[in-house]
PyMOL commands that place a pseudoatom at each C-alpha (Angstrom):
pseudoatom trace, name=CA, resn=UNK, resi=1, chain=A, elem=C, hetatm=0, pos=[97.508, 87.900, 77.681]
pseudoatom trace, name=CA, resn=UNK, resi=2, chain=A, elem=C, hetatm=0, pos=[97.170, 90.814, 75.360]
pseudoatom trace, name=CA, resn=UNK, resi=3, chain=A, elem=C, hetatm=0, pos=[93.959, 91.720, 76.628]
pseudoatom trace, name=CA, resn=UNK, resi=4, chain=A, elem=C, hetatm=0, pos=[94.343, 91.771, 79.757]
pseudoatom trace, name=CA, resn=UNK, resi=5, chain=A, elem=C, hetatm=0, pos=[95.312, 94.644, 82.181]
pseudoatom trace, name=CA, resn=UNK, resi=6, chain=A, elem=C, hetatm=0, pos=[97.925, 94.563, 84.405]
pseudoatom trace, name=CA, resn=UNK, resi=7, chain=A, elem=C, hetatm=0, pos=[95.756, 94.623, 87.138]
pseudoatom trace, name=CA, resn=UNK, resi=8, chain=A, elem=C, hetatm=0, pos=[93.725, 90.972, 85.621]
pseudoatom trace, name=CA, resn=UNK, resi=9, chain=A, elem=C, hetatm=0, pos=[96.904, 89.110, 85.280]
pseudoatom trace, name=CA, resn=UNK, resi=10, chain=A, elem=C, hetatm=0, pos=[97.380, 86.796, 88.368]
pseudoatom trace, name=CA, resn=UNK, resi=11, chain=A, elem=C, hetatm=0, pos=[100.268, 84.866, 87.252]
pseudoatom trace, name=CA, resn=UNK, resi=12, chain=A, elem=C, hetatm=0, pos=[103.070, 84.930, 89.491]
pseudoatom trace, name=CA, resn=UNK, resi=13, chain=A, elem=C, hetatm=0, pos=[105.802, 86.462, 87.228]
pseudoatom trace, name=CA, resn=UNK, resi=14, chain=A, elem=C, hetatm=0, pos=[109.696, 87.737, 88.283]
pseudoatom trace, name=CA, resn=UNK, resi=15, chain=A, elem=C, hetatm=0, pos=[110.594, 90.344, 85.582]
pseudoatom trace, name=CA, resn=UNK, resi=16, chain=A, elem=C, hetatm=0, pos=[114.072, 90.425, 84.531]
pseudoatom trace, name=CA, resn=UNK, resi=17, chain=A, elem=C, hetatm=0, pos=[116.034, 93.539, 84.725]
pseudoatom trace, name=CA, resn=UNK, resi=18, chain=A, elem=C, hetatm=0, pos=[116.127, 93.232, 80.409]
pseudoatom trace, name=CA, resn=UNK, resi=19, chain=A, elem=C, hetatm=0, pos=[112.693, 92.836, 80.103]
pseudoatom trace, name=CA, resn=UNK, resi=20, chain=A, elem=C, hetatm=0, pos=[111.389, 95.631, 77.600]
pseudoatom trace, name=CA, resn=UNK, resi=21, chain=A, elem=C, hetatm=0, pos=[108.102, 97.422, 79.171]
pseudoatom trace, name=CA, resn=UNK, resi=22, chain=A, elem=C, hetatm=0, pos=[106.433, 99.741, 76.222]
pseudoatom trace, name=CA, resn=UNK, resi=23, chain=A, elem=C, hetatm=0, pos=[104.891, 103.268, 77.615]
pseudoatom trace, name=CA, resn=UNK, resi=24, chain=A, elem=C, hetatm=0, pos=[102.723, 104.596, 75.874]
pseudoatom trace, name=CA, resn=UNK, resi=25, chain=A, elem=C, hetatm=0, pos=[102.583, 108.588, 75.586]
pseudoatom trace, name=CA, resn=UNK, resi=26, chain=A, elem=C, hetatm=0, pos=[99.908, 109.591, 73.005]
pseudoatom trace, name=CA, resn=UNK, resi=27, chain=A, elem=C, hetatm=0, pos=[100.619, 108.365, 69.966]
pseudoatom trace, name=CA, resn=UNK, resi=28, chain=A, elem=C, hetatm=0, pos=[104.394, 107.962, 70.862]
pseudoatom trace, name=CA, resn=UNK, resi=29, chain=A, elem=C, hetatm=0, pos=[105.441, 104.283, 72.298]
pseudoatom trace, name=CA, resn=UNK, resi=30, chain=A, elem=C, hetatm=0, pos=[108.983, 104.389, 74.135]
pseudoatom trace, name=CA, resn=UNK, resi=31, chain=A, elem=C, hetatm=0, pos=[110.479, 100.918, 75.548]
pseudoatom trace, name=CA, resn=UNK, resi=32, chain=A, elem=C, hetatm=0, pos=[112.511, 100.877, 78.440]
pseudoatom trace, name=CA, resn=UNK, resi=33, chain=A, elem=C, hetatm=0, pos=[113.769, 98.000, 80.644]
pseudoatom trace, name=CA, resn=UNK, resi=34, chain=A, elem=C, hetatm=0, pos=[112.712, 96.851, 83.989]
pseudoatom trace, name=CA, resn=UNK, resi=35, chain=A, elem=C, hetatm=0, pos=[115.837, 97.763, 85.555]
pseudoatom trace, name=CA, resn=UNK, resi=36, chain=A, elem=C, hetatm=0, pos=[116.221, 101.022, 83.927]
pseudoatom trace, name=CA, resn=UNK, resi=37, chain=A, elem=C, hetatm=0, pos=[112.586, 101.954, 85.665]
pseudoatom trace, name=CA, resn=UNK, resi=38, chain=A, elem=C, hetatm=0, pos=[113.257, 99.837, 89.169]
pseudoatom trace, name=CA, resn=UNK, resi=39, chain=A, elem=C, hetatm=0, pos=[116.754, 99.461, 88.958]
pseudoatom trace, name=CA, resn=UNK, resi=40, chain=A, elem=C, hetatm=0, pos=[117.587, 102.674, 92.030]
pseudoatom trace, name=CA, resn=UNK, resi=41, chain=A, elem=C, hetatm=0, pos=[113.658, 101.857, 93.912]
pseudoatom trace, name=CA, resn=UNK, resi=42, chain=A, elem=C, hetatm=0, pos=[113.844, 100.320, 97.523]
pseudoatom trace, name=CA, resn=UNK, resi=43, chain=A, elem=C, hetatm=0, pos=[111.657, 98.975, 99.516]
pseudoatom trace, name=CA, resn=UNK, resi=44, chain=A, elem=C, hetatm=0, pos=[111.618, 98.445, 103.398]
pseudoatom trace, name=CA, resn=UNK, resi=45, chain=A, elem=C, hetatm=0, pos=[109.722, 95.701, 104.838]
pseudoatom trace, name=CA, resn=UNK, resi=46, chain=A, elem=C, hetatm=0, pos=[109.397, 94.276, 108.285]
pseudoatom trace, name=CA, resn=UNK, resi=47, chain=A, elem=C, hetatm=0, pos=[110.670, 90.979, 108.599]
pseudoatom trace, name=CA, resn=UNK, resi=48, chain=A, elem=C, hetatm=0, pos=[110.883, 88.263, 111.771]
pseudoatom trace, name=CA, resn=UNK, resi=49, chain=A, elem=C, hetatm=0, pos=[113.082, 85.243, 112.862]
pseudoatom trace, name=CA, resn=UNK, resi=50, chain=A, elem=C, hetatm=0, pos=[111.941, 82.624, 115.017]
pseudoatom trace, name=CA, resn=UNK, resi=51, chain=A, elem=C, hetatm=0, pos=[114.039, 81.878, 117.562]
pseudoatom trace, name=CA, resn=UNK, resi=52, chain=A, elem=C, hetatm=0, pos=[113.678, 78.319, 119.844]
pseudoatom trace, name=CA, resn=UNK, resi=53, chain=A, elem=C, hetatm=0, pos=[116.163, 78.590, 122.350]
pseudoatom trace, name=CA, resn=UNK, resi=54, chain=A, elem=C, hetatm=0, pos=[119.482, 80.260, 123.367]
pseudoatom trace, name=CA, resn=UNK, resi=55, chain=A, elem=C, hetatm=0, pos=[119.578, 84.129, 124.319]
pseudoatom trace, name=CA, resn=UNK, resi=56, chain=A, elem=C, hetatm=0, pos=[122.155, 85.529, 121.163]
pseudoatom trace, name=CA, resn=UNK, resi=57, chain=A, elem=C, hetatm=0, pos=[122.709, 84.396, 117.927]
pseudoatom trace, name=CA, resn=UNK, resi=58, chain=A, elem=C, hetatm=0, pos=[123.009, 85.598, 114.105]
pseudoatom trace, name=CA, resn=UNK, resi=59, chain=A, elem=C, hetatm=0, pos=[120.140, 85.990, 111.493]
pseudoatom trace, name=CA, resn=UNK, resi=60, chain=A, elem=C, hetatm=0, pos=[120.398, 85.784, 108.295]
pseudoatom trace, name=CA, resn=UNK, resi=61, chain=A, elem=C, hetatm=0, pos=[119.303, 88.606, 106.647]
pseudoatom trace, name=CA, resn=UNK, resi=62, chain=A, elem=C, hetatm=0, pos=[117.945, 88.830, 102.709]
pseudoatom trace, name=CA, resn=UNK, resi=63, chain=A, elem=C, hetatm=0, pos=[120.476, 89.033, 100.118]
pseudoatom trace, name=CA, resn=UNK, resi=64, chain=A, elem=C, hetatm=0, pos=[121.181, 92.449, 99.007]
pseudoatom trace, name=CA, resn=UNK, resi=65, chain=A, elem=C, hetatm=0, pos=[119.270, 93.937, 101.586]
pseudoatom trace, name=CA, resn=UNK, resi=66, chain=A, elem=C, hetatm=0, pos=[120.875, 96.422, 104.497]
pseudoatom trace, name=CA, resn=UNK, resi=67, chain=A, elem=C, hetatm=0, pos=[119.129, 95.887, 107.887]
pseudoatom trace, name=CA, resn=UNK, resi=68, chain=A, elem=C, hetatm=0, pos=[116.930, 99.498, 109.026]
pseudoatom trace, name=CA, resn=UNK, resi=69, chain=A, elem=C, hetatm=0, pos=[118.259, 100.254, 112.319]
pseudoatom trace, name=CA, resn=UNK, resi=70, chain=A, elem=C, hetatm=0, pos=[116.624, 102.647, 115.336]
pseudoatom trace, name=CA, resn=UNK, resi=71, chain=A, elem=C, hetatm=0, pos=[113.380, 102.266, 112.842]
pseudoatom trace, name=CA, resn=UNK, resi=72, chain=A, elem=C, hetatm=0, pos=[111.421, 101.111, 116.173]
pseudoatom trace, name=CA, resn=UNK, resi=73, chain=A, elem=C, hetatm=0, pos=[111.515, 104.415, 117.999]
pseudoatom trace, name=CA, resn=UNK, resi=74, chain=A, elem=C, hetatm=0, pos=[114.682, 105.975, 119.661]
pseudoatom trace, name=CA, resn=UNK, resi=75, chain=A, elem=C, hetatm=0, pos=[117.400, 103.671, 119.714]
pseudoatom trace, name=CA, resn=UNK, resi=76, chain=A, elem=C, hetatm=0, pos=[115.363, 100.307, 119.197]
pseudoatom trace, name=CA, resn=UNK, resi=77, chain=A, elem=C, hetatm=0, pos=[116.728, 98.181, 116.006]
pseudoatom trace, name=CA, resn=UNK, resi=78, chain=A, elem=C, hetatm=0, pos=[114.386, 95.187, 116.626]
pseudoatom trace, name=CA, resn=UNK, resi=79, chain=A, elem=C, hetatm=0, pos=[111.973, 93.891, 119.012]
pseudoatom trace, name=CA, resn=UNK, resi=80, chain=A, elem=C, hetatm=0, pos=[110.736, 90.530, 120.642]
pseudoatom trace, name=CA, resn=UNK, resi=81, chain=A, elem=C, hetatm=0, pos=[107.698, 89.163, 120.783]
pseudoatom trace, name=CA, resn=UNK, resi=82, chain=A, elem=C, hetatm=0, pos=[105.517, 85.835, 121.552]
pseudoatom trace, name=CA, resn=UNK, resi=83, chain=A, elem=C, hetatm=0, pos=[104.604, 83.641, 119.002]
pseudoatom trace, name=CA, resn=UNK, resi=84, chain=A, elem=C, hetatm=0, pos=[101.808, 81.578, 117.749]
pseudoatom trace, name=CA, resn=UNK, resi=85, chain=A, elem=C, hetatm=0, pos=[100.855, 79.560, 115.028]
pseudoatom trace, name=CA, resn=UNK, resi=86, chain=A, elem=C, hetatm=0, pos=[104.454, 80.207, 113.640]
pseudoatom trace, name=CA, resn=UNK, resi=87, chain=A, elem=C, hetatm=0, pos=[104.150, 83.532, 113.394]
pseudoatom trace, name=CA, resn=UNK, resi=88, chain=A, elem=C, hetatm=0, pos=[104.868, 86.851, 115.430]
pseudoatom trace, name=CA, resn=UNK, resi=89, chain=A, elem=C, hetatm=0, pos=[102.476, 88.194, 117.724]
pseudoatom trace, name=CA, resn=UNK, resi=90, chain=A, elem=C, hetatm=0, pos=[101.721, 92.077, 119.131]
pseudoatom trace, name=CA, resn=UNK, resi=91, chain=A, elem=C, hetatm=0, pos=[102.566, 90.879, 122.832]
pseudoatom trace, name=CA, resn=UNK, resi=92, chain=A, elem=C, hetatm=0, pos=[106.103, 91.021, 123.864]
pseudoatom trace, name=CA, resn=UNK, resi=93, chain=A, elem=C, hetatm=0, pos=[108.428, 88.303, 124.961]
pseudoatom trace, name=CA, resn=UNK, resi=94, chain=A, elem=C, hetatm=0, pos=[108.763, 88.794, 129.101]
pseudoatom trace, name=CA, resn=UNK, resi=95, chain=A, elem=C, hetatm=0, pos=[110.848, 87.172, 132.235]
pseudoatom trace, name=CA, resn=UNK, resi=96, chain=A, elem=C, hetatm=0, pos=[108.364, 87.263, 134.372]
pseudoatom trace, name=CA, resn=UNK, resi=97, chain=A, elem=C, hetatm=0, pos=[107.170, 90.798, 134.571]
pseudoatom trace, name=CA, resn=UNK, resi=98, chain=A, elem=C, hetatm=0, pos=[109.871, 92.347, 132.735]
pseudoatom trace, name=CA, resn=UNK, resi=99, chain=A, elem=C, hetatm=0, pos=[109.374, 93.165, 128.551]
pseudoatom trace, name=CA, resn=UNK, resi=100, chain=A, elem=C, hetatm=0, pos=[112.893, 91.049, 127.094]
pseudoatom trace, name=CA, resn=UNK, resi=101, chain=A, elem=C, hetatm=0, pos=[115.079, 93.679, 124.973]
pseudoatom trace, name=CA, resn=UNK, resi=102, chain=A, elem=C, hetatm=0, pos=[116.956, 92.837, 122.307]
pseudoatom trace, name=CA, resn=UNK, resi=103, chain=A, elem=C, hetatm=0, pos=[120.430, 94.393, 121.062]
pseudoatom trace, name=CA, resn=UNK, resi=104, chain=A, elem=C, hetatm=0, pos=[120.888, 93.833, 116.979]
pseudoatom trace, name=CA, resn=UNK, resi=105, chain=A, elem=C, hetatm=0, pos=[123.329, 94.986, 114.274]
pseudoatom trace, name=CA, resn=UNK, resi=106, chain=A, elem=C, hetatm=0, pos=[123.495, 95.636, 110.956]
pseudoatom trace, name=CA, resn=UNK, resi=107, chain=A, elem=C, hetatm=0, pos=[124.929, 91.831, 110.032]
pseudoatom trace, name=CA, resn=UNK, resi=108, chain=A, elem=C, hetatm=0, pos=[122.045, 90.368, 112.147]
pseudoatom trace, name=CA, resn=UNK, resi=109, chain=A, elem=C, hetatm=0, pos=[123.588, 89.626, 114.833]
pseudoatom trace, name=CA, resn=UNK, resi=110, chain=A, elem=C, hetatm=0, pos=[121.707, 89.636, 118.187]
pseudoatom trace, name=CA, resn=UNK, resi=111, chain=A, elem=C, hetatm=0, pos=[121.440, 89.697, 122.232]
pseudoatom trace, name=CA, resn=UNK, resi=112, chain=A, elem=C, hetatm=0, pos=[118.640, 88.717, 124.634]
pseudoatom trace, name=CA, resn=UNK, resi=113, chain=A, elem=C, hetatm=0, pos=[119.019, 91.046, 127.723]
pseudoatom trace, name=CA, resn=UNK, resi=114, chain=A, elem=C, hetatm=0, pos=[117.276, 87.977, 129.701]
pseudoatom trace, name=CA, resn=UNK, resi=115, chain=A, elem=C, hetatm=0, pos=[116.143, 84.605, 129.240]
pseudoatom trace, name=CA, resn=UNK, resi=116, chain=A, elem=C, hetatm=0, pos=[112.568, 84.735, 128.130]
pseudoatom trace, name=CA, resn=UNK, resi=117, chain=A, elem=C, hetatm=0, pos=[109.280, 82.628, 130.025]
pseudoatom trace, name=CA, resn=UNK, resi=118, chain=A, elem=C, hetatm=0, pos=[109.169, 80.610, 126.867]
pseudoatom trace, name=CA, resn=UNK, resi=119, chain=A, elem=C, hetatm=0, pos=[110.123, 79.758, 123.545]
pseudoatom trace, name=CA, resn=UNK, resi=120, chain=A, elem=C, hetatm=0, pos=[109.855, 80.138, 120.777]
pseudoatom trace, name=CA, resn=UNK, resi=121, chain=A, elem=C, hetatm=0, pos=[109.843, 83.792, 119.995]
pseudoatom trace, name=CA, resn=UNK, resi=122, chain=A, elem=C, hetatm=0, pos=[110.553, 86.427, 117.219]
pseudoatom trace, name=CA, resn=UNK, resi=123, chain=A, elem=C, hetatm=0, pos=[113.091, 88.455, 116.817]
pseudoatom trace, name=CA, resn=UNK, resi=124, chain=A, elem=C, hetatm=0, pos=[111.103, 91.532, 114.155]
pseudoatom trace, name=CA, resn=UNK, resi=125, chain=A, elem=C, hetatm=0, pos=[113.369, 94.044, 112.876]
pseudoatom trace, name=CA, resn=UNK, resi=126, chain=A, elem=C, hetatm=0, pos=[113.488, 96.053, 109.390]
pseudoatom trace, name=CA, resn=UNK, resi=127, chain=A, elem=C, hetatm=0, pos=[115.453, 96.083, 105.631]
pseudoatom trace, name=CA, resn=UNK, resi=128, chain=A, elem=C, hetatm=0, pos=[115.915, 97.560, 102.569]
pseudoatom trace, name=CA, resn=UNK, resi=129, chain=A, elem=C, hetatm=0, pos=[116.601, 96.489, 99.724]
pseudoatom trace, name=CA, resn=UNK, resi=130, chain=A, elem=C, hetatm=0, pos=[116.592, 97.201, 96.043]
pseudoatom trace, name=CA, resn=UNK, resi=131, chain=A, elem=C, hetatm=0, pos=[112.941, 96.548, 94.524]
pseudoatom trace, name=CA, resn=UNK, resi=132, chain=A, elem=C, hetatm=0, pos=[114.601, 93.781, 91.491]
pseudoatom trace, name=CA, resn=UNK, resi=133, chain=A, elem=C, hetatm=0, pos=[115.993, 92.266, 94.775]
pseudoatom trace, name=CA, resn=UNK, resi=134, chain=A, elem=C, hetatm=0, pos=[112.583, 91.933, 96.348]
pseudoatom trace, name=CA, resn=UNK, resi=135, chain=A, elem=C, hetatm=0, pos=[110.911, 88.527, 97.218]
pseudoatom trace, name=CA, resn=UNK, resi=136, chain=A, elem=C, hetatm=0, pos=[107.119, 89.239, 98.070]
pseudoatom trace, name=CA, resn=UNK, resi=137, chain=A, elem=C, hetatm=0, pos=[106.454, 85.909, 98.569]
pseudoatom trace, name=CA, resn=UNK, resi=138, chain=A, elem=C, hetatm=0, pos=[109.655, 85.316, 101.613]
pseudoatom trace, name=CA, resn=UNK, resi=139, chain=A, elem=C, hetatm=0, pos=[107.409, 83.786, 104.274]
pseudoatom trace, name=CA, resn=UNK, resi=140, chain=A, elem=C, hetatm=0, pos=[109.262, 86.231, 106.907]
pseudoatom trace, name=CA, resn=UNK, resi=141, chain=A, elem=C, hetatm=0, pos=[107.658, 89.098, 106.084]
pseudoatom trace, name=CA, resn=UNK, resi=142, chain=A, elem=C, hetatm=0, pos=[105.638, 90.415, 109.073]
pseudoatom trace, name=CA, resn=UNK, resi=143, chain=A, elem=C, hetatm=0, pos=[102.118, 91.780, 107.914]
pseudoatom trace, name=CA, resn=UNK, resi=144, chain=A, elem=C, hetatm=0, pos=[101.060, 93.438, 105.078]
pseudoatom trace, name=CA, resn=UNK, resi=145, chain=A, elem=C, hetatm=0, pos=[100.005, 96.506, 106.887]
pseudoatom trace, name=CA, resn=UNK, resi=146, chain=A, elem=C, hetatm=0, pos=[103.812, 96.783, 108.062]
pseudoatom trace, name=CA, resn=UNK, resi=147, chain=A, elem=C, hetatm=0, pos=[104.868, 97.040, 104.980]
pseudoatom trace, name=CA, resn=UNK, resi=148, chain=A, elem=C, hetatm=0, pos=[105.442, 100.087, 103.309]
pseudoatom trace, name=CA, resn=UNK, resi=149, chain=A, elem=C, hetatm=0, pos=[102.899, 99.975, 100.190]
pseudoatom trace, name=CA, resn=UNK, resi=150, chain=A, elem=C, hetatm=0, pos=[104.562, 100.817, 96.762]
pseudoatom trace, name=CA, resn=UNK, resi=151, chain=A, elem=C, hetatm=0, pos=[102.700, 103.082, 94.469]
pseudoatom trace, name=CA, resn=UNK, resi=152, chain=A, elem=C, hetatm=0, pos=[102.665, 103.883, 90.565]
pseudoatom trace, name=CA, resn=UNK, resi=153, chain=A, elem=C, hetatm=0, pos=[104.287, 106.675, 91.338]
pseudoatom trace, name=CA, resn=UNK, resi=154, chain=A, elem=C, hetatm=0, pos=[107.281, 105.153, 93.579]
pseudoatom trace, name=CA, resn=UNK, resi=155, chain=A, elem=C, hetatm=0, pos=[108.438, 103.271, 90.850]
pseudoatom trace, name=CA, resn=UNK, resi=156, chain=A, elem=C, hetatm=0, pos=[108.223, 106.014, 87.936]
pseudoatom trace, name=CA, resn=UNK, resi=157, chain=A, elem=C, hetatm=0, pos=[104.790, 104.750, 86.484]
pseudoatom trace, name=CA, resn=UNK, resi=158, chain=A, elem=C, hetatm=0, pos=[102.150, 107.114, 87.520]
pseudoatom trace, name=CA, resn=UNK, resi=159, chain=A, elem=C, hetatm=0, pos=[101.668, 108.176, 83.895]
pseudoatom trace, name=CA, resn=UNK, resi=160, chain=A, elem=C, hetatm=0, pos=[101.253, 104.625, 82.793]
pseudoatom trace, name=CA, resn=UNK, resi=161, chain=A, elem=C, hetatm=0, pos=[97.674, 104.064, 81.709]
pseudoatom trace, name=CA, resn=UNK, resi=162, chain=A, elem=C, hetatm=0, pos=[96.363, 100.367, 83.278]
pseudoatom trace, name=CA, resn=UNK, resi=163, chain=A, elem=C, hetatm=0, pos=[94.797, 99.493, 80.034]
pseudoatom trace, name=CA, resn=UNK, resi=164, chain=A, elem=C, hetatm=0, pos=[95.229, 96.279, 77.906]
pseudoatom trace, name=CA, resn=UNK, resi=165, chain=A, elem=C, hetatm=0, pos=[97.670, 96.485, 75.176]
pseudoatom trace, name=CA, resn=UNK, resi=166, chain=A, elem=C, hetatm=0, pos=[94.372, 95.446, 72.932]
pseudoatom trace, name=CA, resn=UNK, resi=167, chain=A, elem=C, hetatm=0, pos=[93.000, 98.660, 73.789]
pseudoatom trace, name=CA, resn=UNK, resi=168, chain=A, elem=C, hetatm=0, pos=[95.972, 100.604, 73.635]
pseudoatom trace, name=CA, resn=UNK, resi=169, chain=A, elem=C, hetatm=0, pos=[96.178, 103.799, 70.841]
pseudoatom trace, name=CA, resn=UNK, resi=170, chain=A, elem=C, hetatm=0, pos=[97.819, 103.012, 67.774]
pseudoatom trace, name=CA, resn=UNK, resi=171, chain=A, elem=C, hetatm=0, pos=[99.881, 105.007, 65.818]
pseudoatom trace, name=CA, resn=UNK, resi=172, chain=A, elem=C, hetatm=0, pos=[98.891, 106.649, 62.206]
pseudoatom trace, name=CA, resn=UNK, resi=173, chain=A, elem=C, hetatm=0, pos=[101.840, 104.606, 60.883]
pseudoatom trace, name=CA, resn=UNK, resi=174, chain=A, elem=C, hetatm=0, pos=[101.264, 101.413, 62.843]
pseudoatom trace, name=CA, resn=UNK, resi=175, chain=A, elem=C, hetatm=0, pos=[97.070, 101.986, 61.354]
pseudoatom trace, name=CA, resn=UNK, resi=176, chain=A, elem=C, hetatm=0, pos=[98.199, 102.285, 57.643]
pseudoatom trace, name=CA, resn=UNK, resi=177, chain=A, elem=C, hetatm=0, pos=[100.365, 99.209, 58.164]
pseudoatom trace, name=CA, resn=UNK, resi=178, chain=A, elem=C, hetatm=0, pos=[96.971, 96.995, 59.168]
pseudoatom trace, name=CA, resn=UNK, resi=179, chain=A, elem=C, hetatm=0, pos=[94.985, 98.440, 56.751]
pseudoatom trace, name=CA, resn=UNK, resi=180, chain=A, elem=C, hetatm=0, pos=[97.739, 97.814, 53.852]
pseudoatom trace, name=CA, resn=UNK, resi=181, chain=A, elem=C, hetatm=0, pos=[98.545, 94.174, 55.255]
pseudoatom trace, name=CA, resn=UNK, resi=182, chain=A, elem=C, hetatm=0, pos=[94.255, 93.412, 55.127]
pseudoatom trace, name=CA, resn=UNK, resi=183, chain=A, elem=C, hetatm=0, pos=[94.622, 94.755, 51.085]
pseudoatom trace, name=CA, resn=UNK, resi=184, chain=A, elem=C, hetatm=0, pos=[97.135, 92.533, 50.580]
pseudoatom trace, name=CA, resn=UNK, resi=185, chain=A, elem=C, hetatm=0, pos=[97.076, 89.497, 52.289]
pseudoatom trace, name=CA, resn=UNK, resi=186, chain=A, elem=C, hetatm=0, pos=[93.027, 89.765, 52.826]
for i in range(1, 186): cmd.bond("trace and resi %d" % i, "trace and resi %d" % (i + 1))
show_as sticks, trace
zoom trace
């Protein structure tokens, strides 16, 4: 893998918070640990529950994650919609005519305010939660254009070249040592 960019490698990998990442500044190399660089980054996503019958109930919400409340405009902490093929849908959840509300707290608790047409539905609200807490691949994450998209720069590494660590500068000192170990050893 060392030469590849970061950007080649598609193997599924979960850093741990001791993992040593080396930046590179010029000639100067500095290590620092994932959770020293991610450790205080969040990251809100959009996630649903599917719900097959009954009008209140309890999710479950992420581990070490803090649901986003009145994130859906004014006072609205989740909303409701149809589903198909096992996933949310744009069109709301309705008795008859009427768009079905939802009331939901902070523990994931919530309340229908009437009996939808049909089941099942989704219940979409919002977290947070600490980046090393994270799980991209949770299958209840609601589209990737919900999501907020993480940059470089959100998690301290816009100065962080994407280049393979083949191609990466070496120092004077690092250079003599090569040269000296090809005299020697041949």
């Amino acid at each position: 893998m060392a030469n590849k960019k970061i950007s080649e490698l598609v193997e599924l990998i979960t850093p741990s918070s001791s993992d040593l990442l080396p930046i590179v500044s010029g000639a100067e190399t500095k290590k620092i640990t994932v959770g020293n660089l991610i450790g205080d980054k969040y990251v809100r996503t959009t996630r649903f529950a599917i719900i097959g019958s009954g009008t209140s109930g309890t999710i479950t919400i992420p581990a070490n994650s803090e649901v986003v409340l009145d994130d859906f405009g004014g006072t609205v902490d989740a909303v409701v919609s149809q589903v198909a093929s096992s996933l949310p849908t744009t069109i709301p959840a309705k008795t008859g005519l009427a768009i079905v509300a939802t009331t939901f707290n902070g523990s994931g608790a919530w309340s229908l305010s009437s009996t939808p047409d049909s089941y099942p539905i989704a219940i979409i609200y919002r977290v947070r939660q600490k980046l090393l807490d994270f799980d991209s691949t949770a299958s209840n994450i609601w589209g990737v254009s919900n999501n907020e998209q993480i940059t470089k720069a959100d998690i301290g590494l816009s100065l962080v070249e994407n280049i393979a660590p083949l191609d990466m500068p070496v120092s004077t000192a690092q250079n003599l040592n090569s040269i000296v170990n090809a005299i020697i050893f041949g």
